[in-house]
C-alpha positions in Angstrom: -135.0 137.1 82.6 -132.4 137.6 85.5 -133.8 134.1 86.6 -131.8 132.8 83.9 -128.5 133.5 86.0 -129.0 131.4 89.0 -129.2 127.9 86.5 -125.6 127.4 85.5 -125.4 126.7 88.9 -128.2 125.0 89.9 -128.4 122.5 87.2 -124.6 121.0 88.0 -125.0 121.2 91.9 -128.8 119.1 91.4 -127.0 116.9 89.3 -124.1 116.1 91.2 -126.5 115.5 94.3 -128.6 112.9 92.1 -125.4 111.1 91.4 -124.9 111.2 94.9 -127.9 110.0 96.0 -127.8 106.5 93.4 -124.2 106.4 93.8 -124.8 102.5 93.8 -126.0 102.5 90.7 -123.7 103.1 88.1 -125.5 103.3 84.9 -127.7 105.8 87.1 -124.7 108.5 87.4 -123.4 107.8 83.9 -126.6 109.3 82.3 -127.4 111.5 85.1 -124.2 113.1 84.3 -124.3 113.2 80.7 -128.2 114.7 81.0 -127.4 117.5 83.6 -124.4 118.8 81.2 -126.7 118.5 78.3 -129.1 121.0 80.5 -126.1 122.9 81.3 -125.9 123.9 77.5 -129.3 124.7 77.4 -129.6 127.2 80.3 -126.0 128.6 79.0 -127.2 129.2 75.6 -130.4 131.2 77.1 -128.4 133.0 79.4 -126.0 134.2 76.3 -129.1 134.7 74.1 -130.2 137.2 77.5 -127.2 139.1 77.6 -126.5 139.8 74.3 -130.1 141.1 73.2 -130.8 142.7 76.6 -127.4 143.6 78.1 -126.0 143.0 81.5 -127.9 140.9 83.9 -128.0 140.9 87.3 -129.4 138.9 89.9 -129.4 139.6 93.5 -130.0 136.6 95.4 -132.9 137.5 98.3 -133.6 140.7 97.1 -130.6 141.9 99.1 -129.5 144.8 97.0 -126.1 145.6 96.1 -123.8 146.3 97.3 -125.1 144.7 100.7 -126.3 141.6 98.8 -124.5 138.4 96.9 -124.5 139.4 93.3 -124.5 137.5 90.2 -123.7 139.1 87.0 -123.6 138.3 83.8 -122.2 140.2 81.4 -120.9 138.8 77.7 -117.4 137.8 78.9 -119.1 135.9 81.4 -121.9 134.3 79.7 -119.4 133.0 76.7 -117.2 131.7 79.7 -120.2 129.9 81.1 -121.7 128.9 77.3 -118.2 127.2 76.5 -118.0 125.5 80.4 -121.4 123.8 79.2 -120.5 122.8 75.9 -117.3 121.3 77.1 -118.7 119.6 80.4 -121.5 117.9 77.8 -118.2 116.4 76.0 -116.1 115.2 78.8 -119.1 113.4 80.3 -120.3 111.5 77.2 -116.2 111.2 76.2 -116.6 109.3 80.4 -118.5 106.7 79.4 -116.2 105.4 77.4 -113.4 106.0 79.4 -114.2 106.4 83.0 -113.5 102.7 85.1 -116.0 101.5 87.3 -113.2 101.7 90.5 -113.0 105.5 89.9 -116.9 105.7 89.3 -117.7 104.1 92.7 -115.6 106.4 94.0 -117.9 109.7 93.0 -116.2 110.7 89.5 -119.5 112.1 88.5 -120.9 113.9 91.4 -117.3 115.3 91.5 -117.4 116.7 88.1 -120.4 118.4 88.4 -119.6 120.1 91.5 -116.3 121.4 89.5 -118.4 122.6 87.4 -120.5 124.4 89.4 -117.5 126.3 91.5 -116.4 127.2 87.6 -120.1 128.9 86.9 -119.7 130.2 90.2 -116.3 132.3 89.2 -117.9 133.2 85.9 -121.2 134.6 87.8 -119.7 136.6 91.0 -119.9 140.1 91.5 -118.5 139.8 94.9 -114.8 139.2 95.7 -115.0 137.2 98.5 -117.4 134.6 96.6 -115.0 134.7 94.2 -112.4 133.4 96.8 -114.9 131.1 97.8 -115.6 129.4 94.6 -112.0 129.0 93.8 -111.7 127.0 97.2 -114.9 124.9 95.8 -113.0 124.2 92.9 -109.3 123.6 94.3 -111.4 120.9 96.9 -112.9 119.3 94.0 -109.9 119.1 91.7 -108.0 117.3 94.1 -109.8 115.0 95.0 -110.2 114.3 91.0 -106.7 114.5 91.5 -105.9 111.8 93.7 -108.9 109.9 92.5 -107.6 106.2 92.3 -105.0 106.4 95.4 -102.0 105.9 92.2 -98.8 107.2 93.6 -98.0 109.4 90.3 -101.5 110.7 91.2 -101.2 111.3 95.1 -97.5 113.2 94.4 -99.1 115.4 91.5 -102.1 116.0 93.8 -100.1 117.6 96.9 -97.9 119.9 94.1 -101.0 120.9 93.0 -102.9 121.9 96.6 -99.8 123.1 98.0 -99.3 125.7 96.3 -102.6 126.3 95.4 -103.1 126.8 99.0 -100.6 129.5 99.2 -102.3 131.4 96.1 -105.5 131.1 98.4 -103.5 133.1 101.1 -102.6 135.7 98.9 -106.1 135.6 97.7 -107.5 136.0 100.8 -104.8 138.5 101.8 -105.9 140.9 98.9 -109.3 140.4 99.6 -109.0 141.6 103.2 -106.5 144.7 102.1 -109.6 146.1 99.5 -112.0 145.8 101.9 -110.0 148.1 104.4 -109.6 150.4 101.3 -113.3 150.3 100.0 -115.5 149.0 102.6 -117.0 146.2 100.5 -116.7 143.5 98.3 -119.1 144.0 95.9 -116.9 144.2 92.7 -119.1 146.9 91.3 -119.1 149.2 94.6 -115.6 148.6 94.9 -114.5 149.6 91.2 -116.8 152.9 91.8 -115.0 153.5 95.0 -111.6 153.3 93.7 -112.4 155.9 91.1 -111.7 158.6 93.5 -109.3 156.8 95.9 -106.6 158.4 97.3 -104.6 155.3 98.2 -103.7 154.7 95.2 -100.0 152.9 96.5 -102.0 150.2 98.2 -104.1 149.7 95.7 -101.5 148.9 93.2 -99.8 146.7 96.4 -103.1 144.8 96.7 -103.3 144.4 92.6 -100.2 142.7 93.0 -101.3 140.4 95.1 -103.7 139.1 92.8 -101.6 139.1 90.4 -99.6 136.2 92.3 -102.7 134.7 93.1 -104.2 134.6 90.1 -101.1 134.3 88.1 -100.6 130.7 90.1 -104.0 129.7 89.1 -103.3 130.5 85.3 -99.9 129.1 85.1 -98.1 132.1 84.3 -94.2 132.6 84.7 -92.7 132.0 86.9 -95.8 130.5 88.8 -96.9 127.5 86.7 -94.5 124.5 87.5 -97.1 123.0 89.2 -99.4 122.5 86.3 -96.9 119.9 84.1 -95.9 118.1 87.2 -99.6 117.4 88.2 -101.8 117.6 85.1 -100.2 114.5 83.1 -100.9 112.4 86.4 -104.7 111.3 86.4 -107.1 109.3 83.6 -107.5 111.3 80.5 -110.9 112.4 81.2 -109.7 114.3 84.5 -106.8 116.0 82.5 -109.0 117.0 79.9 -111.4 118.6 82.3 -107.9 120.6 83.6 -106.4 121.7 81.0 -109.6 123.3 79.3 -110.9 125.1 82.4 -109.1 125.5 85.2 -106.3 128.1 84.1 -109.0 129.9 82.0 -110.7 131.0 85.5 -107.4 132.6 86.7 -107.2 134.2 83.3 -110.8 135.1 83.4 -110.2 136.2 86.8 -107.2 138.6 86.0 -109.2 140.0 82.8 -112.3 140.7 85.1 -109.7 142.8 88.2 -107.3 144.3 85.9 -110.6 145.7 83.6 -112.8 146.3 86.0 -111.0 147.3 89.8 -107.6 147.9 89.0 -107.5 150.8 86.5 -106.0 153.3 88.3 -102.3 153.1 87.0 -102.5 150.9 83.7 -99.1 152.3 82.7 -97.5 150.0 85.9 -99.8 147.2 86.1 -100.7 146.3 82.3 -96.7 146.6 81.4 -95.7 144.1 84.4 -98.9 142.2 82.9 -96.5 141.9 79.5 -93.3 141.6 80.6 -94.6 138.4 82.4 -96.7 137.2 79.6 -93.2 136.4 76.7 -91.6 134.9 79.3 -95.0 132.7 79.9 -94.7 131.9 76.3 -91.4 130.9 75.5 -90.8 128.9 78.8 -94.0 126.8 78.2 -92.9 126.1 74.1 -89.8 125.2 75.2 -91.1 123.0 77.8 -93.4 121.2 75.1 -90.2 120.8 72.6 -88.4 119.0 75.1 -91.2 116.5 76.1 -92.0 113.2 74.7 -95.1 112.2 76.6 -98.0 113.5 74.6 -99.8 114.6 77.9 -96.8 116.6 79.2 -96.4 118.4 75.5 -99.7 119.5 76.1 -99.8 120.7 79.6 -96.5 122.1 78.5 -98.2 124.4 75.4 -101.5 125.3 78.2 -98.8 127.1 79.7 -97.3 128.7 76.8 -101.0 129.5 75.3 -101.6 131.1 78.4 -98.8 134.0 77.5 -100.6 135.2 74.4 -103.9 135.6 77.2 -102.0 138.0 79.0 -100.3 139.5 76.7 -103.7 140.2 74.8 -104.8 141.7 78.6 -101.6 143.7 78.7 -102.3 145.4 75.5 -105.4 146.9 76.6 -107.2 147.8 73.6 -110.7 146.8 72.2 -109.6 144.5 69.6 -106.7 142.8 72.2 -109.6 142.3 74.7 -111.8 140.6 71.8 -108.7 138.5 70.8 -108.4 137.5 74.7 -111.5 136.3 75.1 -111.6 134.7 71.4 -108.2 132.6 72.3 -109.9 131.3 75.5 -112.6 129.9 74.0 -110.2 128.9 71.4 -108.2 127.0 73.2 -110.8 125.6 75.5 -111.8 124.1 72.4 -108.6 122.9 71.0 -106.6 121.6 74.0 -110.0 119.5 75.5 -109.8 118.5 72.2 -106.0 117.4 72.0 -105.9 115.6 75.3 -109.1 113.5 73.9 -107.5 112.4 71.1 -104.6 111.4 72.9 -106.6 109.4 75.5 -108.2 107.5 72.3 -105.0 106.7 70.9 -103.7 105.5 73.9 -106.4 102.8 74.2 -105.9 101.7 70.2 -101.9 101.8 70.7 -101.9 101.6 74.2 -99.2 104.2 75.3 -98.6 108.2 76.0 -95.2 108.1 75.0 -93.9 108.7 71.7 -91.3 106.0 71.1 -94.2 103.9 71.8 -96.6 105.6 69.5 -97.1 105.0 65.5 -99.5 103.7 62.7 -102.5 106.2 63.5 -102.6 107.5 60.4 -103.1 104.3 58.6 -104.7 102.6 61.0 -107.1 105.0 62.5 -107.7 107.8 59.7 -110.9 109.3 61.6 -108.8 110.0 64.7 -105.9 111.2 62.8 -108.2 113.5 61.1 -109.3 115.0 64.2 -106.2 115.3 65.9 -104.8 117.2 62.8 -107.4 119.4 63.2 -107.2 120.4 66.4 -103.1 120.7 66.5 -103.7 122.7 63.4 -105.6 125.2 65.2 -103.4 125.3 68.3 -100.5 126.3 66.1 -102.4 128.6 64.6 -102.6 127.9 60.8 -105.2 129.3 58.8 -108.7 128.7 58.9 -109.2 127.5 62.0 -110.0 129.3 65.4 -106.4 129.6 66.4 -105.0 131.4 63.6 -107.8 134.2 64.3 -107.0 134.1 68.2 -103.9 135.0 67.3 -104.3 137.2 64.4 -106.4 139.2 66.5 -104.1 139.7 69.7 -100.7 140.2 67.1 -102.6 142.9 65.1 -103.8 144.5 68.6 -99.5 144.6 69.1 -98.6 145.8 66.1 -101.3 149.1 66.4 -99.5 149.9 69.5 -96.0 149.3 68.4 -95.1 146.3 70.2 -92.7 144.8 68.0 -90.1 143.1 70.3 -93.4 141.3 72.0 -95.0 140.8 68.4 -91.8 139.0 67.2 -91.2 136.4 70.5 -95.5 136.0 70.1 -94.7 135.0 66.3 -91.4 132.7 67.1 -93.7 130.8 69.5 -96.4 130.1 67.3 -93.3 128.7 65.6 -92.8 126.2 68.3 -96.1 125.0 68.8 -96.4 124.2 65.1 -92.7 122.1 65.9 -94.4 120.4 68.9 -97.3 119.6 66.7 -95.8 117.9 64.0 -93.7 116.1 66.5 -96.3 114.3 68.0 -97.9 114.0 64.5 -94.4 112.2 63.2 -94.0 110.2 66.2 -97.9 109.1 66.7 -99.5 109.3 63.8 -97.1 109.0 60.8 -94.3 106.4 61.7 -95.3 103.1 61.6 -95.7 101.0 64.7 -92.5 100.2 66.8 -92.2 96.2 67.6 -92.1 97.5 71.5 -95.1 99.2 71.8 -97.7 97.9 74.7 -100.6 97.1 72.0 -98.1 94.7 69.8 -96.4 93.0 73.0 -100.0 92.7 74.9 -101.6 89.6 73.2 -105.2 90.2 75.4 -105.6 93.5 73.8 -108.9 94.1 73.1 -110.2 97.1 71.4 -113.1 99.3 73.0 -116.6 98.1 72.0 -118.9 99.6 69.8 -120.4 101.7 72.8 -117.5 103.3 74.1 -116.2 103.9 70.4 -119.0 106.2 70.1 -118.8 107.6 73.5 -115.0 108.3 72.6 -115.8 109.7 69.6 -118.7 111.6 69.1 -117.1 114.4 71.5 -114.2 114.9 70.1 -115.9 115.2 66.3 -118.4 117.7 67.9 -115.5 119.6 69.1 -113.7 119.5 65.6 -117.1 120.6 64.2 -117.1 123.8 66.2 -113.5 124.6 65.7 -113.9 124.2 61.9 -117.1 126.6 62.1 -115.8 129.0 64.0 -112.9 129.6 62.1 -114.5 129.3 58.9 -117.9 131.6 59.9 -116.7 133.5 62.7 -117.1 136.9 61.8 -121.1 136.9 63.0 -119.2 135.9 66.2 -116.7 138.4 66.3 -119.0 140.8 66.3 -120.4 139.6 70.1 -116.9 139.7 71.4 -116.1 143.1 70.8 -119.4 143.9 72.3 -117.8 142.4 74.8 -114.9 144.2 74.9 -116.8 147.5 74.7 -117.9 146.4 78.2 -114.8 145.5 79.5 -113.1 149.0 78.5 -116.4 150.9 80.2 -116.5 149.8 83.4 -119.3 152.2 84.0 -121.9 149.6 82.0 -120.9 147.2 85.0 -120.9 149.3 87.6 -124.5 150.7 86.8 -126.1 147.4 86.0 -125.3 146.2 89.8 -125.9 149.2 91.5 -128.0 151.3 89.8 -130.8 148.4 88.3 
């Protein structure tokens, strides 16, 4: 069943090459797109079903065996990463057709996509360093471009904050890579973690850790590192955003989880505490950030930064049930924040702004919508039942066993804040009534979206809802899988023996 590994990335590269090929014909890409994430799914869902009944998998591309090989590994970290990167390409692509123009289309939206989402099942799959620099670069080419898609200037200037220094995390990236070679003599991850067990440079090691610790950190958005994100993210159509904020942090997180599990063991005591005294300052800058915002896009790129503080502080904490909560909040919130930026991108076209003294009526007007938006803000601030309140739950109880009470209380006063933010855009969208300004009332050629793209709008975003309600609600079956998970992470040995010891 190793076979099973090389699909998440064959499937979105075939499919963004179809695209390619009919690019003249719209309707062609549109379904082409929507069909290869569907497939996607599919091939995720085996993979998952693979891994948990049968362990880790490995493939070894050529029969080149590791560590001289390119491995791909799958172990339950990854596999959820890559289940949750096909459930949520399937929405934005059918959530596309309803939103998506026809300039953007022509100018590769959906070949573009799919070749972001292959460089993400690319990260999730590596067991080789260097591959993992070299899917980052597939993704930072592709995001810009997505980026910059539509030559707007609000667009172009996010786009070069966001390659710039992107680029430099790439340096450091590369930079790292190069010193653990010299200490190791490979990049296989698996080698490299059985060759630091023993290691006696054990100052450069920690030297090099911190290097991906900056590069990484960049790529997640973590304090001070993450201005980039809410001066770029709010910038493109909807659709792009969402695509952003769901996935592209989550691969630095997923990225720091997998190095500071797997390689970089050798001092926890130094690393993991720098790893929390970055992560409350992570936290509290992005609430704040999100309380003082009044477009609805920059409140949520705003709180991807502050969400991605309770990430590392689960990371820092080390323990089995903090690594379950990890991995639980980033599915969590891959869930939840595609989710938010949807719904705002639906409102938008019924009441035609993102800001909120332009916003108002939803509730009344559009109880469906307003439904789903309460849903998934409710689970992002972390109220009870949802998937939110147990992604925290899990990484604040993982504190407390420890003793982390000063971290514990600025984790709890954020949740705070995000429940503010919440109901601020619920009071000011949602609630209020209509102000006489707003772009819908003073447009008298408004016309709302067909039939079509209302279902194309909002089947996604209900699907999402679905899953966020379900997994709050009958999640402990699941739980179970992600500490399995976490057993894996804490034993690196099950890792290291899969790859090189089939």
């Amino acid at each position: 069943m190793n076979d099973l590994l090389i699909y998440p990335l064959l499937i979105p590269v075939m499919t963004a090459a179809l695209a390619l090929i009919f690019f003249k014909n719209r309707d062609f890409q549109r379904w082409i797109n929507v069909i290869g994430s569907a497939a996607l799914v599919g091939a995720s869902a085996l993979l998952l079903y693979s891994v948990n009944n049968d362990g880790i998998q490995v493939l070894q591309p050529g029969n080149w065996e590791a560590p001289f090989g390119i491995s791909l590994v799958a172990d339950l970290f990854s596999a959820l990463m890559v289940m949750i990167t096909g459930i949520k390409a399937l929405a934005v692509s059918i959530y596309s057709l309803g939103d998506m123009d026809e300039r953007r289309e022509s100018f590769g939206f959906h070949s573009l996509f799919q070749i972001l989402i292959f460089g993400v099942n690319g990260a999730f799959l590596t067991g080789d360093l260097f591959n993992l620099y070299v899917w980052f670069e597939v993704m930072l080419i592709t995001s810009f471009v997505l980026l910059s898609l539509g030559n707007d200037k609000s667009q172009l200037d996010g786009a070069v904050k966001y390659v710039v220094i992107n680029l430099f995390s790439s340096l450091v990236f590369l930079s790292g890579v190069g010193i653990m070679y010299g200490i190791t003599g490979t990049l296989n991850l698996a080698a490299m973690a059985d060759a630091l067990q023993d290691t006696e440079h054990t100052g450069l090691v920690i030297t090099a850790s911190m290097m991906f610790l900056v590069s990484f950190g960049i790529k997640s958005a973590v304090f001070p590192l993450f201005f980039w994100l809410p001066a770029s993210y709010h910038t493109p159509p909807i659709t792009v955003t969402a695509i952003f904020g769901a996935l592209l942090t989550k691969v630095g997180v997923y990225s720091l989880v997998r190095m500071f599990t797997l390689v970089f063991t050798q001092d926890i005591g130094y690393t993991h505490t720098i790893l929390l005294w970055i992560s409350v300052p992570t936290m509290v800058v992005g609430v704040l950030g999100a309380a003082s915002q009044y477009d609805v896009r920059k409140i949520l790129s705003f709180h991807i930064v502050s969400q991605i503080g309770y990430m590392i502080m689960g990371l820092a904490f080390f323990t089995k049930i903090a690594l379950a909560g990890v991995i639980y909040y980033i599915l969590h919130n891959i869930l939840a924040k595609t989710n938010l930026f949807l719904v705002a991108g639906i409102a938008r076209k019924y009441v035609g702004s993102y800001h909120l003294s332009k916003l108002g009526g939803i509730y009344k007007a559009y109880p469906l919508l307003s439904a789903m938006f309460a849903i998934s803000a409710i689970s992002l601030a972390g109220l009870p039942p949802l998937t939110g309140f147990w992604a925290k739950y899990t990484v604040i109880y993982a504190g407390l066993e420890i003793g982390e009470w000063v971290v514990i209380g600025f984790a709890l006063a954020v949740g705070l804040m995000t429940l503010f933010s919440m109901t601020k855009i619920w009071m000011g969208a949602y609630w209020s009534p209509l102000p006489d300004e707003a772009p819908v009332v003073a447009d008298k050629n408004y016309k709302e979206p067909t039939e079509g793209q209302k279902f194309a709008l909002f089947f996604p975003v209900i699907l999402i809802a679905g899953l966020i309600v379900i997994l709050g609600i009958f999640g402990e079956p699941f739980f179970s899988m992600l500490f399995d998970a976490a057993d894996q992470l804490l034993d690196p040995s099950m890792y290291i023996n899969a790859v090189l010891n089939p």
